[in-house]
C-alpha positions in Angstrom: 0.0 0.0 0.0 1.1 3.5 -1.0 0.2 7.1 0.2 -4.1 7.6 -0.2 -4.4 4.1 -0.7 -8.4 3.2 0.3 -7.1 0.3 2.6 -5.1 2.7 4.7 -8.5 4.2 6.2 -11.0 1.6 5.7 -12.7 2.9 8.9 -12.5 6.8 10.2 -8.8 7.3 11.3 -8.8 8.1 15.2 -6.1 9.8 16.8 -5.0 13.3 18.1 -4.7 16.7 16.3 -2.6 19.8 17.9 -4.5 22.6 16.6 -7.2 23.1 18.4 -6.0 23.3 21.3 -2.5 24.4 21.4 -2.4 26.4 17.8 1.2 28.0 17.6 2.3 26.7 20.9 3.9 23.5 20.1 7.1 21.5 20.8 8.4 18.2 20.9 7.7 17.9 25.0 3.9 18.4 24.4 3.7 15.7 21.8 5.9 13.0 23.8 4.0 14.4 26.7 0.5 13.5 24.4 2.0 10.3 23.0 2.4 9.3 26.9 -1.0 10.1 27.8 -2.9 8.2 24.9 -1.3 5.4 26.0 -2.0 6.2 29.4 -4.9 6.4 29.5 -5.8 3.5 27.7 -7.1 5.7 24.9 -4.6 3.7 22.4 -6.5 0.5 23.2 -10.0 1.9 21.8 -8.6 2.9 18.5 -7.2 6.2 18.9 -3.4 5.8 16.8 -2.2 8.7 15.0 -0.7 11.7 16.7 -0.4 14.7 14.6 1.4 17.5 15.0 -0.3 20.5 12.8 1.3 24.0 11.8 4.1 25.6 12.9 6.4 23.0 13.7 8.4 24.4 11.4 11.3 26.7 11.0 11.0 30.1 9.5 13.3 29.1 6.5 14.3 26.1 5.1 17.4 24.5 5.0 20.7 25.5 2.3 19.8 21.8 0.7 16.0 23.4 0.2 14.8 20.6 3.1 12.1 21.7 5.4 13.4 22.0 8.8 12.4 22.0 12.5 11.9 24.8 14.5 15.6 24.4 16.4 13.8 25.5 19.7 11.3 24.0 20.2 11.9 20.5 18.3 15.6 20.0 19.0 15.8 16.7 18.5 14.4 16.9 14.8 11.2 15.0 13.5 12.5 11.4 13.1 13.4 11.2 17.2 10.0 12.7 17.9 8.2 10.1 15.0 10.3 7.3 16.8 9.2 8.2 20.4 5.2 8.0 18.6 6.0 4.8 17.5 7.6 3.2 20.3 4.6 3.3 22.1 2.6 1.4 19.6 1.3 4.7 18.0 1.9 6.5 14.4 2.9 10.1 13.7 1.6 12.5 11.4 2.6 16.1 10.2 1.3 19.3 8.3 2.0 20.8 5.4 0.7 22.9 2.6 0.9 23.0 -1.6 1.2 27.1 -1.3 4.5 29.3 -0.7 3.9 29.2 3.2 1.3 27.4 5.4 -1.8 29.0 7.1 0.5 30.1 9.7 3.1 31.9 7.3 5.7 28.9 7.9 7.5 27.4 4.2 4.4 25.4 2.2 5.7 22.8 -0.2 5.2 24.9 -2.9 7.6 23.6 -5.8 9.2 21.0 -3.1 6.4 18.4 -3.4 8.6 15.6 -4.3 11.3 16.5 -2.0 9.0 17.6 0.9 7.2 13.8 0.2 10.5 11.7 0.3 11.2 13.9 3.8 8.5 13.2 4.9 8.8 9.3 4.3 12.6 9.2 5.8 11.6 10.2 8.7 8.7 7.5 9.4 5.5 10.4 8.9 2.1 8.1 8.3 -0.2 10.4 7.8 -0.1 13.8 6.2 -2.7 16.7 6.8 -2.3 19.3 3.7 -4.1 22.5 4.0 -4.9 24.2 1.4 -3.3 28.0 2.2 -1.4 30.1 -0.2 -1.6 28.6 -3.2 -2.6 29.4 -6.9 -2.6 25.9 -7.8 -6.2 24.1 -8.9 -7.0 22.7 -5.6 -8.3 19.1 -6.6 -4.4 19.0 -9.4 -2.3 20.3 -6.1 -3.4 17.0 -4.0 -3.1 14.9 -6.7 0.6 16.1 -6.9 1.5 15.5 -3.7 -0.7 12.1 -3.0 1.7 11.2 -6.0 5.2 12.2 -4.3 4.0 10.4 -1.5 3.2 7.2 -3.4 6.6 7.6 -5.0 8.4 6.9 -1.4 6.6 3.8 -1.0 5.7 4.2 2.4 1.5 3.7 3.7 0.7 7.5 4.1 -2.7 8.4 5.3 -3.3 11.6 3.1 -5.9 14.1 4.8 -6.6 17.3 2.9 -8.5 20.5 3.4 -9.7 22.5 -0.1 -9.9 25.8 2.6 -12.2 29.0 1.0 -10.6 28.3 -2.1 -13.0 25.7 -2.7 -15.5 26.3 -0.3 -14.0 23.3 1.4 -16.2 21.3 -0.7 -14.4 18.6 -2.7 -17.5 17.9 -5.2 -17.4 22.0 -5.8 -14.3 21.2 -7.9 -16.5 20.1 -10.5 -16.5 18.0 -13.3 -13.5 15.6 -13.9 -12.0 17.0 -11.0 -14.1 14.6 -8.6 -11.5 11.7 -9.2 -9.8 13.8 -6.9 -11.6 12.0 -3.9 -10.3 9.0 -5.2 -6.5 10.0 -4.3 -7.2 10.9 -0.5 -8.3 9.4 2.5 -10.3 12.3 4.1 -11.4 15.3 2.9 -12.8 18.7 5.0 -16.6 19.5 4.2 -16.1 22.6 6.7 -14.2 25.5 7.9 -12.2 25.1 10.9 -14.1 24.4 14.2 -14.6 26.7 17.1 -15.6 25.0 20.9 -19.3 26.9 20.5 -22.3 25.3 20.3 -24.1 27.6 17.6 -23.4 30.5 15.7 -23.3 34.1 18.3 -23.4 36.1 15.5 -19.4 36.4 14.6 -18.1 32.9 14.1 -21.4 31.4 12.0 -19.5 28.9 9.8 -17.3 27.5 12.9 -19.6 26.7 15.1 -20.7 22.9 15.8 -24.2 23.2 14.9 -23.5 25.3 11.5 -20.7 22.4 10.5 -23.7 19.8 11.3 -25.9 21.3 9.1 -23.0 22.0 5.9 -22.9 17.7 6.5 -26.5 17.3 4.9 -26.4 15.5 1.6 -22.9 14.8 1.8 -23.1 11.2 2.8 -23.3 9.7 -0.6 -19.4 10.6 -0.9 -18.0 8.8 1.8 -17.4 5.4 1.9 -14.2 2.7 3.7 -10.9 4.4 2.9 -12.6 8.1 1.8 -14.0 9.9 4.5 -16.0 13.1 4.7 -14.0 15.1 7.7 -16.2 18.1 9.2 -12.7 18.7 11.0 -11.3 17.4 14.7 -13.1 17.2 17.7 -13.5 20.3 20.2 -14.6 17.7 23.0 -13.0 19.1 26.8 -12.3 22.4 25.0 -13.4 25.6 26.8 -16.6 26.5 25.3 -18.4 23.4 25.6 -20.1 21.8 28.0 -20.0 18.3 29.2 -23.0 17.8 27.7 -22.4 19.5 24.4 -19.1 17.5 24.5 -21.4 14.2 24.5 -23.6 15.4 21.4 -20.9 16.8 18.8 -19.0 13.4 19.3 -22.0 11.0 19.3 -22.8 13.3 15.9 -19.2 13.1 14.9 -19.7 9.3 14.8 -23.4 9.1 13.1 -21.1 11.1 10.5 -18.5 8.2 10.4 -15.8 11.4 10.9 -12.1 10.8 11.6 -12.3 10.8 15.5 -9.0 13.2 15.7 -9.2 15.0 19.7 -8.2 18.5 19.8 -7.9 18.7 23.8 -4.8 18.2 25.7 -4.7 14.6 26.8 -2.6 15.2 29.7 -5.1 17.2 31.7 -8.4 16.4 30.8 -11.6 15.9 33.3 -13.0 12.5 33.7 -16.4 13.6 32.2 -14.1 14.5 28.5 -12.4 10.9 29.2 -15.3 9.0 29.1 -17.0 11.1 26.4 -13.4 10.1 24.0 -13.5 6.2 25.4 -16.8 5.3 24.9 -16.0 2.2 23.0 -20.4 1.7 22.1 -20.3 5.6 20.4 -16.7 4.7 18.7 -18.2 0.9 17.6 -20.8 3.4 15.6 -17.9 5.7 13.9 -15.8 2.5 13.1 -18.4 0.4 11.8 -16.8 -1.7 8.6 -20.1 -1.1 6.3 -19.1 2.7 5.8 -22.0 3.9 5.6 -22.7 7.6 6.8 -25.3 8.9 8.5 -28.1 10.9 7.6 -30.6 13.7 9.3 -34.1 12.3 8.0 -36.2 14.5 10.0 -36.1 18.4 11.4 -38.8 19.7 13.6 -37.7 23.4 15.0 -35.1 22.2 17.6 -35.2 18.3 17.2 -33.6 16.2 15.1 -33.2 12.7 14.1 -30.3 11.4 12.7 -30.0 7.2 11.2 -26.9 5.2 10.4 -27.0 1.9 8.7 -24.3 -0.5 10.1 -23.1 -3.9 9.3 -25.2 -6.8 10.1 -28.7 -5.1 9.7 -28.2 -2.7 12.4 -29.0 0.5 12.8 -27.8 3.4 14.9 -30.5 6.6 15.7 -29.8 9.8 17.4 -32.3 11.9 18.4 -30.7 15.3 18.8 -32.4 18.6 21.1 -30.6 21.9 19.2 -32.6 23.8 21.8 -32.5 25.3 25.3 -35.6 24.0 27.2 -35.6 19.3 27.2 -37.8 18.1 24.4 -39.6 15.0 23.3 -38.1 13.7 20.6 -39.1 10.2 18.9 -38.3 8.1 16.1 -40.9 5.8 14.3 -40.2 2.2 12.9 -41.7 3.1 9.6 -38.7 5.9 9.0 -36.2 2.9 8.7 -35.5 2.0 11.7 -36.2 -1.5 11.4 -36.5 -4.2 8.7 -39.4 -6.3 7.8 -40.2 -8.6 10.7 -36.6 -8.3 12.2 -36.2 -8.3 15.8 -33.9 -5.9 17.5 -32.8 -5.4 21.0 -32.3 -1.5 21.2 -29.3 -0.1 23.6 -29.0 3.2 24.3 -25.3 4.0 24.2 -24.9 6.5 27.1 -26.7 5.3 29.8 -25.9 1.3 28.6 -29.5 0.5 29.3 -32.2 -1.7 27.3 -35.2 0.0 25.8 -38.2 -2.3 24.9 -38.7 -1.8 20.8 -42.0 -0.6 19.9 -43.2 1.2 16.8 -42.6 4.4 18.7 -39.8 5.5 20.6 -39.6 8.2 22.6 -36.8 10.3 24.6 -37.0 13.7 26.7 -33.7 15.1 25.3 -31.9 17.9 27.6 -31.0 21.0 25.6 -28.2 20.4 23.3 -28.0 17.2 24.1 -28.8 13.8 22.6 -30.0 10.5 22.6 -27.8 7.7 20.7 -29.8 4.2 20.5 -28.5 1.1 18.7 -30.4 -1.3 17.2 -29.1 -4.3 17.4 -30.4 -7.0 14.9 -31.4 -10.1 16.2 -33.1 -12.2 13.7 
């Protein structure tokens, strides 16, 4: 398997992202420090692998051979120690770049280094590659083809995550045309802007908030599938701005979305409430289900929602969601395709762990902004 090859992501990846969080403020202590905790905290053992380390890793200037090269200060031991810590501890690495002149952050993009950036990036043991689309002039959909081909070239299994940015909307199928084979050469792909820790939109940050990025995801399940993922970007779960319970929702609707489970918090001090909200292997069994198959909003009423997901085996997953700020009752009916034909279930609800008795209506009183996540479990 090469770089953007389908198996490489045949369920969401899962792992850690240090953007949101930590933006600029990176070095090579946090990460180890992350690495540590994953494994720590036995997040490793429910799927979570890849630790990435986003912009600004980088120093201002490349190197007199043209090489990209750590910031001296803050990753003095260079990227190959810090990928080999990752992996020493069962994990895998992953990195940042972009196809302009200089990343979002004003560090050196790959611009016209895309082969040499690519064989750098496979010498010192990266597996997964976020490239952001920042800075360049390039036709978004031909600029990751480029690079998903300089990684192929090195041989090494590179998961290959890109975001089209405001050039494109952020929408891969807006590159029209031929162009969609595009989704053919990448893993995952961003449907959104980048995501704030707010529940809805206050007026100033509409397209970042959680409930504005839920609704751009409408429609958009007919392009994902095992290996190519739609990514409405990393999780904001134990983030300021959110609270335990909004924490719950956006990851029990990150996984009806079957999105890369990537954590954005720092690991290493986290409240038990964000813990169990990350671990919660019955919500992540939803995410990483082998069928693929994305989940889909099939009803709106004002503030309620409900949200199915087909899984493998004839199951189902249903979450009925309250956008609002007084509880509602929200329900979901067998006729909207819940269940199949003369099908039994046994029906779970995946917070609480309890059994609900199946009937041709269900019904949950939903507190505001948060959710109820059933599974349906098929029996015969």
């Amino acid at each position: 398997m090469t770089a953007g090859d389908a198996r490489l992501a045949l369920t969401p990846p899962m792992g850690w992202n240090s953007w949101n969080r930590f933006r600029r403020q990176i070095d090579e202590q946090l990460v180890r420090g992350i690495a540590d905790a994953m494994v720590e905290l036995r997040m490793r053992d429910v799927g979570y692998r890849y630790v990435i380390v986003d912009d600004c890793w980088m120093a201002r200037s490349r190197g007199r051979s043209g090489d990209l090269l750590p910031d001296p200060d803050r990753f003095p031991h260079g990227v190959a120690a810090l990928a080999e810590y990752v992996h020493e501890r069962g994990l895998l690495f992953g990195i940042y770049s972009s196809p302009g002149e200089t990343t979002c952050a004003g560090y050196p993009g790959s611009a016209g280094h895309k082969e040499r950036d690519a064989q750098l990036f496979a010498a010192w043991g990266i597996d997964y590659l976020k490239y952001d689309w920042c800075y360049a002039t390039d036709v978004p959909s031909h600029a990751f083809l480029r690079m998903r081909d300089a990684l192929a070239a090195t041989g090494r299994p590179i998961v290959y995550s890109v975001n089209g940015g405001a050039a494109s909307r952020a929408k891969p199928w807006s590159w029209g045309g031929s162009d969609l084979w595009a989704l053919d050469a990448v893993n995952c792909w961003r449907t959104s802007n980048d995501i704030w820790a707010r529940w809805d939109t206050d007026g100033t940050i509409a397209e970042r908030s959680i409930m504005t990025i839920l609704d751009e995801q409408v429609g958009l399940e007919r392009f994902a599938r095992p290996g190519r993922w739609n990514d409405p970007d990393m999780l904001e779960v134990g983030n300021d701005g959110l609270t335990d319970m909004e924490s719950r929702t956006h990851f029990s609707l990150s996984s009806m979305l079957a999105a890369p489970l990537i954590a954005g918090n720092d690991l290493r001090d986290m409240s038990a409430a964000a813990l169990a909200v990350l671990t919660n292997t019955d919500v992540i069994a939803v995410d990483q289900d082998p069928l693929g198959r994305q989940g889909r909003r099939i009803r709106r009423d004002g503030a309620s929602e409900v949200w199915l997901r087909e899984l493998s085996g004839g199951d189902r997953a249903a979450l009925l969601l309250n956008r609002g700020s007084e509880p509602l009752t929200v329900e979901i009916a067998a006729a909207e395709g819940v269940l199949e034909g003369d099908a039994t279930y046994s029906v779970t609800d995946l917070w609480s762990g309890s059994s609900i008795e199946t009937a041709e209506v269900l019904r949950s009183i939903v507190e505001p902004h948060g959710c109820t996540m059933l599974r349906f479990a098929r029996c015969g």
